[in-house]
C-alpha atoms as an extended CHARMM CRD file, in Angstrom:
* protein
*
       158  EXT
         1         1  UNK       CA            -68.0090000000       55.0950000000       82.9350000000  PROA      1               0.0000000000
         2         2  UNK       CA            -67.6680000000       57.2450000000       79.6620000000  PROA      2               0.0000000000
         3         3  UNK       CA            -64.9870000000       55.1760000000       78.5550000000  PROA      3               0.0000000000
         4         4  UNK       CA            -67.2130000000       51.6090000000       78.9800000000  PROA      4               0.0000000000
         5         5  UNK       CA            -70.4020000000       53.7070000000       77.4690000000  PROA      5               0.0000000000
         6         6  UNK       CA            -67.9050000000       53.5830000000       74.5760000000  PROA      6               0.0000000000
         7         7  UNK       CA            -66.7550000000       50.6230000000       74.6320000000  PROA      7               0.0000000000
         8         8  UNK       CA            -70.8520000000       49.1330000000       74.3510000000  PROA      8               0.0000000000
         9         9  UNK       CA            -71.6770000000       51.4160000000       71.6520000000  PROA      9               0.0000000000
        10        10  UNK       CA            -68.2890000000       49.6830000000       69.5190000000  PROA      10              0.0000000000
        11        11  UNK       CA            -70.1430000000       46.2820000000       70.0960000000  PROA      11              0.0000000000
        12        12  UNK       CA            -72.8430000000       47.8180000000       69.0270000000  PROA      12              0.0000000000
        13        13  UNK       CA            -71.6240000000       48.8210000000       66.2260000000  PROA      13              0.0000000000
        14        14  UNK       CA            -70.0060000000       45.7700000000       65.2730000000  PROA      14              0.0000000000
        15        15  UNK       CA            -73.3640000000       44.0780000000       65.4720000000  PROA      15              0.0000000000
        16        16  UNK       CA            -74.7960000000       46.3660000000       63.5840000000  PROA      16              0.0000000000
        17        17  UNK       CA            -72.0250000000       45.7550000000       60.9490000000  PROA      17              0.0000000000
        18        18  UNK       CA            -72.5010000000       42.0180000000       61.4540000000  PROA      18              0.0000000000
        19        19  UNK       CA            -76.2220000000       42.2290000000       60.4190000000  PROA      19              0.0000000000
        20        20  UNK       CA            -75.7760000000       44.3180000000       57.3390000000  PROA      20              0.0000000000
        21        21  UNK       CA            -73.1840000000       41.8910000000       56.2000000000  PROA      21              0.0000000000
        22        22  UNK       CA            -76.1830000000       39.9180000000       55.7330000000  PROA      22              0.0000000000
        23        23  UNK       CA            -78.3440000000       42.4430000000       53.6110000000  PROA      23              0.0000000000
        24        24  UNK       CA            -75.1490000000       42.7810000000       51.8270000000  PROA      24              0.0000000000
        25        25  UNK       CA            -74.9990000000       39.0990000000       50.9360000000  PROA      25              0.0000000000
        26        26  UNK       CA            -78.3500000000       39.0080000000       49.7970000000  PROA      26              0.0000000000
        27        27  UNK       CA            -77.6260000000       41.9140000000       47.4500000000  PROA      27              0.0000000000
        28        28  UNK       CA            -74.5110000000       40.3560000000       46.0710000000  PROA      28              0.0000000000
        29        29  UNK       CA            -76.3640000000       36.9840000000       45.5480000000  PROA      29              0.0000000000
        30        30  UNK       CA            -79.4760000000       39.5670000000       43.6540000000  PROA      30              0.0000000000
        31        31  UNK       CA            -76.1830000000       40.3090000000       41.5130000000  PROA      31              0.0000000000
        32        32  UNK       CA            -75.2660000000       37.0230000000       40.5080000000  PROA      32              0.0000000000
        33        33  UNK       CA            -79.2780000000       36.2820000000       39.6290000000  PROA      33              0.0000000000
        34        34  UNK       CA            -78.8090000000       39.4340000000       36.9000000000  PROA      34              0.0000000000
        35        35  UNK       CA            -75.6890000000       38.6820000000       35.8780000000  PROA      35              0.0000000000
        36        36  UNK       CA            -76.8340000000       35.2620000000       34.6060000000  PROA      36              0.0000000000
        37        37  UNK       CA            -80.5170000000       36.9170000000       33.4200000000  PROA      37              0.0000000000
        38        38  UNK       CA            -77.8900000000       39.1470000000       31.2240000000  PROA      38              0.0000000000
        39        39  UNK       CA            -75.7570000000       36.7490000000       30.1660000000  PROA      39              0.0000000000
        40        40  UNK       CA            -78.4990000000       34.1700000000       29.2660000000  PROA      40              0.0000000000
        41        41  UNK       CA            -80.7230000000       36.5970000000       26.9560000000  PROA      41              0.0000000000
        42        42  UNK       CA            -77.0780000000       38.5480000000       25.4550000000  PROA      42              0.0000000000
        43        43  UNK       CA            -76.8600000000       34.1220000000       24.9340000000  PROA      43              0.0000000000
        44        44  UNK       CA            -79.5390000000       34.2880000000       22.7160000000  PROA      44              0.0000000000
        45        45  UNK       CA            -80.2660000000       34.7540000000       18.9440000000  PROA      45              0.0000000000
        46        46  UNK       CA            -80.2490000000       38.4950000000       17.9300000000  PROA      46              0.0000000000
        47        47  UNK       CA            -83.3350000000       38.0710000000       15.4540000000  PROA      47              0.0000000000
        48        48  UNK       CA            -84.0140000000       41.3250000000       13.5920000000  PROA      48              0.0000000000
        49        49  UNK       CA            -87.0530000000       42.1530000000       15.7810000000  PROA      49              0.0000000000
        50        50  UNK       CA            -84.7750000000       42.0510000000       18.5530000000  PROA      50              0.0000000000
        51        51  UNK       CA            -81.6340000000       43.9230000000       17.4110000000  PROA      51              0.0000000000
        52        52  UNK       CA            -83.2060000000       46.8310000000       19.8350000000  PROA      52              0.0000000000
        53        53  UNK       CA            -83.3990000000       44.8040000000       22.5950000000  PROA      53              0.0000000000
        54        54  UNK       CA            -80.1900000000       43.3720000000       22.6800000000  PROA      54              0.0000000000
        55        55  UNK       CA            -78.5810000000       46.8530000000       21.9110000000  PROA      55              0.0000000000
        56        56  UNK       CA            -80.3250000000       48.1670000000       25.3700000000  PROA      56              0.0000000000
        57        57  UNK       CA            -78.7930000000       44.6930000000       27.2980000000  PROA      57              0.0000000000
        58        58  UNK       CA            -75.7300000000       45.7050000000       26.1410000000  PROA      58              0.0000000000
        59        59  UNK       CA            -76.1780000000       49.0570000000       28.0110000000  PROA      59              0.0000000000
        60        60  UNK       CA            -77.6070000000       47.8300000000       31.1260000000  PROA      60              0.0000000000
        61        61  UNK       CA            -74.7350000000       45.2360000000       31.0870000000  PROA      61              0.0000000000
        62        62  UNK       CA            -72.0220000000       47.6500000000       31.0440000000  PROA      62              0.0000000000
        63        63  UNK       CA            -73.9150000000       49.8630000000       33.5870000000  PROA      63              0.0000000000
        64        64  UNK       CA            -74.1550000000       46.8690000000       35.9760000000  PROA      64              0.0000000000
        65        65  UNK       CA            -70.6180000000       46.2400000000       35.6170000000  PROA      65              0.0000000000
        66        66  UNK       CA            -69.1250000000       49.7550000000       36.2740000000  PROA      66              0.0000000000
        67        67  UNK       CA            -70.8160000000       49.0270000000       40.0110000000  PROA      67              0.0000000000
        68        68  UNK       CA            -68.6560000000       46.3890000000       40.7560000000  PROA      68              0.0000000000
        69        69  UNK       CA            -65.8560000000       48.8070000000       42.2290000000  PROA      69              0.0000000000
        70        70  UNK       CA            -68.7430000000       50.2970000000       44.5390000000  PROA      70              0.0000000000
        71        71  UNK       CA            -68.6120000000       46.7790000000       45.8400000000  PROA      71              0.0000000000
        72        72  UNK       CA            -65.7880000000       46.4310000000       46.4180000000  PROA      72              0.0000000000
        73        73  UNK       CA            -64.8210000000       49.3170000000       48.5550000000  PROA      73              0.0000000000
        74        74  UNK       CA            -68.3520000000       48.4550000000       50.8270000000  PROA      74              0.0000000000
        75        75  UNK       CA            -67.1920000000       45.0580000000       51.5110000000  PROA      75              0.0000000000
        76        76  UNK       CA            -63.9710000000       46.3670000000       53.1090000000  PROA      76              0.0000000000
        77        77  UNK       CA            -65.2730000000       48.9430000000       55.2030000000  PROA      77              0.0000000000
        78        78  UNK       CA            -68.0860000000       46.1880000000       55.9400000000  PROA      78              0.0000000000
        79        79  UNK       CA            -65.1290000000       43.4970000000       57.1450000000  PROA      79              0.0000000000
        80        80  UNK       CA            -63.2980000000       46.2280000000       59.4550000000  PROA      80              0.0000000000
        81        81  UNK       CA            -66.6040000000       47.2350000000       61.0650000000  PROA      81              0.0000000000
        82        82  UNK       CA            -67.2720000000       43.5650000000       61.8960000000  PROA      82              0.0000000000
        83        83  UNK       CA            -63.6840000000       43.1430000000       62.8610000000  PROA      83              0.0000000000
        84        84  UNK       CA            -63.8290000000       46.7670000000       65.4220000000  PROA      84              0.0000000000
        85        85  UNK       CA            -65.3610000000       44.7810000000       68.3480000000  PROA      85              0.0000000000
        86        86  UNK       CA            -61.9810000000       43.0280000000       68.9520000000  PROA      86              0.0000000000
        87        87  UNK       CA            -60.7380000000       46.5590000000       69.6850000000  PROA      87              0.0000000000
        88        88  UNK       CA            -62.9240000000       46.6450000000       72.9460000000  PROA      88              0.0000000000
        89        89  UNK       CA            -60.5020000000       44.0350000000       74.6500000000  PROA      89              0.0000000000
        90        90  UNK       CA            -57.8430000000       46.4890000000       74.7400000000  PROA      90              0.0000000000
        91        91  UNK       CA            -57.3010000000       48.0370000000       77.9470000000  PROA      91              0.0000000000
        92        92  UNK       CA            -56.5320000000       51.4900000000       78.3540000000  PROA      92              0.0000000000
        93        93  UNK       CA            -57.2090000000       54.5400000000       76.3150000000  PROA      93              0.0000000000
        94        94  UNK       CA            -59.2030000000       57.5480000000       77.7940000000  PROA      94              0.0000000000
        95        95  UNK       CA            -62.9390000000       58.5830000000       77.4710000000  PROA      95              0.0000000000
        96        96  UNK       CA            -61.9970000000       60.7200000000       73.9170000000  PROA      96              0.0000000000
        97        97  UNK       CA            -60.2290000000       58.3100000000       72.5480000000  PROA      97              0.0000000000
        98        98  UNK       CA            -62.7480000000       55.5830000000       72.6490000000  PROA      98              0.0000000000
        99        99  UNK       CA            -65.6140000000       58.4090000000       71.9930000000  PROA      99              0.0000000000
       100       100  UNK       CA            -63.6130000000       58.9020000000       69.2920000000  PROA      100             0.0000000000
       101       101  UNK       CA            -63.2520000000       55.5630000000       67.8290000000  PROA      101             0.0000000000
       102       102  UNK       CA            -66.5970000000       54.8770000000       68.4150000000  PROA      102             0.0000000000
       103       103  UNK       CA            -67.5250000000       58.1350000000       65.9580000000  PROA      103             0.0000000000
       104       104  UNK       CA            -65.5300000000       57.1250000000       63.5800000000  PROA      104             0.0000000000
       105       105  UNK       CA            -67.0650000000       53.7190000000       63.7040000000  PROA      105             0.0000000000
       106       106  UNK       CA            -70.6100000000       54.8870000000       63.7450000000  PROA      106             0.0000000000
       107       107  UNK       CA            -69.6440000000       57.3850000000       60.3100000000  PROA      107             0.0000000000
       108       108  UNK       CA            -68.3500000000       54.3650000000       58.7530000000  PROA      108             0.0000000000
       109       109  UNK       CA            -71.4260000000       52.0540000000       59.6920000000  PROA      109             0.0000000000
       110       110  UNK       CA            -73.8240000000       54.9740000000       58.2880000000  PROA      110             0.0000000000
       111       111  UNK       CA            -72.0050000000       54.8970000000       54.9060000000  PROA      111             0.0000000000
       112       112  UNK       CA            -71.8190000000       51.0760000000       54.6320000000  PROA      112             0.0000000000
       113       113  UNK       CA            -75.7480000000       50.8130000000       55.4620000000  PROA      113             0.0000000000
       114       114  UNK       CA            -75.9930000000       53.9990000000       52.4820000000  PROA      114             0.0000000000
       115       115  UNK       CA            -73.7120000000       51.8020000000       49.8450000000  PROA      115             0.0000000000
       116       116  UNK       CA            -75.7750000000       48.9990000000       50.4940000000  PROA      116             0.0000000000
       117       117  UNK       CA            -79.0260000000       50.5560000000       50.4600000000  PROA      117             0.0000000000
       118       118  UNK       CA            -77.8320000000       52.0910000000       47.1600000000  PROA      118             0.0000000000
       119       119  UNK       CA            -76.7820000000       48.6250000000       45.7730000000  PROA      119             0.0000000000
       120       120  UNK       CA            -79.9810000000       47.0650000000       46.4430000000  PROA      120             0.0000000000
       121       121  UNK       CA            -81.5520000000       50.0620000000       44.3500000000  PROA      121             0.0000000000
       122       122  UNK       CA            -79.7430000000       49.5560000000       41.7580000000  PROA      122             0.0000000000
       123       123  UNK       CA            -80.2910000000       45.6610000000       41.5940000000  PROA      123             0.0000000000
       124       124  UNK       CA            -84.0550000000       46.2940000000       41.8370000000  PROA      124             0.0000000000
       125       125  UNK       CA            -83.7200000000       48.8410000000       38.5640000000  PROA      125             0.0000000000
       126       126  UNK       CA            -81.3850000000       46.4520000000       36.7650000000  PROA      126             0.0000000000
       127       127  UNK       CA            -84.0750000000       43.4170000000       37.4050000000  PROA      127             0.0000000000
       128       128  UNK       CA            -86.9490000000       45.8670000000       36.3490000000  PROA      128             0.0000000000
       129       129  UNK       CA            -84.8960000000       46.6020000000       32.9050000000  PROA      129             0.0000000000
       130       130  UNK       CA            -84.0110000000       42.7210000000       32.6280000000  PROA      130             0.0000000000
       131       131  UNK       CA            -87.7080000000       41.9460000000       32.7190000000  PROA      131             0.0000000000
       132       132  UNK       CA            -88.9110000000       45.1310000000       30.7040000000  PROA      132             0.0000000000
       133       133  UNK       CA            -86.7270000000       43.1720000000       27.8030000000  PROA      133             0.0000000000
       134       134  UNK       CA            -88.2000000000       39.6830000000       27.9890000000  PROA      134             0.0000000000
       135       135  UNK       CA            -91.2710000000       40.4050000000       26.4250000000  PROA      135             0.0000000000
       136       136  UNK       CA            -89.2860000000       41.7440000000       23.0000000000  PROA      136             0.0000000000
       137       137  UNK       CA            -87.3200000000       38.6470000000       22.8850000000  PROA      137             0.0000000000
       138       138  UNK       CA            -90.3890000000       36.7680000000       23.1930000000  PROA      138             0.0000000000
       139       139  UNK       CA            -92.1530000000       38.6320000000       20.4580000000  PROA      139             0.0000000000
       140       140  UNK       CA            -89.0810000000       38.4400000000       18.3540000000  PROA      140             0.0000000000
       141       141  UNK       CA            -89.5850000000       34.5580000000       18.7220000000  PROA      141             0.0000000000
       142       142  UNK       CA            -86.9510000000       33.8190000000       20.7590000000  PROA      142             0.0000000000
       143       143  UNK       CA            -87.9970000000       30.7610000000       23.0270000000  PROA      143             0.0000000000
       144       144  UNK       CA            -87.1650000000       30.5070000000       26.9350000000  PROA      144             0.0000000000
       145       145  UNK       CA            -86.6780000000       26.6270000000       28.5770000000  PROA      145             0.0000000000
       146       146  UNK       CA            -88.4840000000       26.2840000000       31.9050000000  PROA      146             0.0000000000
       147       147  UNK       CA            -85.5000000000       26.5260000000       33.1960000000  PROA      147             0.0000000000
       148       148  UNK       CA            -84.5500000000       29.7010000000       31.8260000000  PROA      148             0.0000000000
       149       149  UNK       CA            -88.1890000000       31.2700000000       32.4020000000  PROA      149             0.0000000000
       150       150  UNK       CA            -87.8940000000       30.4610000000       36.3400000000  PROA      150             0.0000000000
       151       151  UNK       CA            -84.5650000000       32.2390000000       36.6060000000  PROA      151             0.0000000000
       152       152  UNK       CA            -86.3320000000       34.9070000000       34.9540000000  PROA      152             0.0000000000
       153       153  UNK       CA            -88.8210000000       34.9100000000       37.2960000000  PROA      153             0.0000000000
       154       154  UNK       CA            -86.6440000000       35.1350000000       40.0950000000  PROA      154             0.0000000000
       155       155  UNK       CA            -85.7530000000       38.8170000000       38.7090000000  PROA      155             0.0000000000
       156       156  UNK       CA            -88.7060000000       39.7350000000       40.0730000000  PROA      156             0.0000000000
       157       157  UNK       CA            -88.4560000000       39.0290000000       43.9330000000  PROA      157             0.0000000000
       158       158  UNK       CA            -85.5650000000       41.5950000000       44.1090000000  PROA      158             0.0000000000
């Protein structure tokens, strides 16, 4: 019985992992909307009024890439938690074992869902500091397509 208890709670977990692969898709997609807000006003004139401005983009950008490895490391340990329910169709193994796997499984899950959580932080500060800086480009006289302004505006759902 202990060893089937187990057994459930590693599809659980699995499931679990299966449905934070899709918060973590979101947040990778609420990466590629700042990358291109960065790379679109670091695009533009640097007008006098706006040497500031494009000196803190410069910051934020570098910030936003040191995260990357973060990334990284959460999208592995997100793959082999999805992949861990294949491990229930092995027979065998005692009550420990499995209670152990399914520990170790659980530890993993709870730092995925903590990278992610983190991530998505971070996006929503990055976004906040994107937007913070459209205004001085604007008053520098820099001028935004209605193209470029919607992106922009996306920033702010994150």
């Amino acid at each position: 019985g202990r060893v089937e208890e187990a057994k459930s709670g590693v599809r659980k977990c699995a499931g679990e992992a299966r449905e934070l692969g899709g918060r973590y898709q979101k947040m990778l997609e609420g990466r590629t909307l700042i990358a291109r807000s960065i790379n679109l006003l670091a695009l533009k004139p640097a007008k006098e009024e706006s040497k500031a401005a494009s000196a803190r983009l410069v910051k934020i950008e570098e910030q936003f890439k040191a995260k990357d490895k973060d990334l990284q490391g959460a999208m592995l340990a997100l793959e082999a938690l999805k992949n861990s329910e294949k491990k229930t169709q092995y027979k065998g193994g005692t009550a420990e074992t499995w209670e152990k796997t399914l520990l170790g499984l659980k530890r993993n899950l709870a730092t995925v869902e903590s990278k992610i959580k983190s991530m998505e932080s971070y996006n929503k500060s990055y976004a906040r500091f994107i937007l913070a800086l459209v205004p001085e480009y604007v008053r520098a006289g820099v001028k935004f397509s209605d193209k470029e302004k919607a992106s922009i505006r996306k920033l702010s759902s994150l």
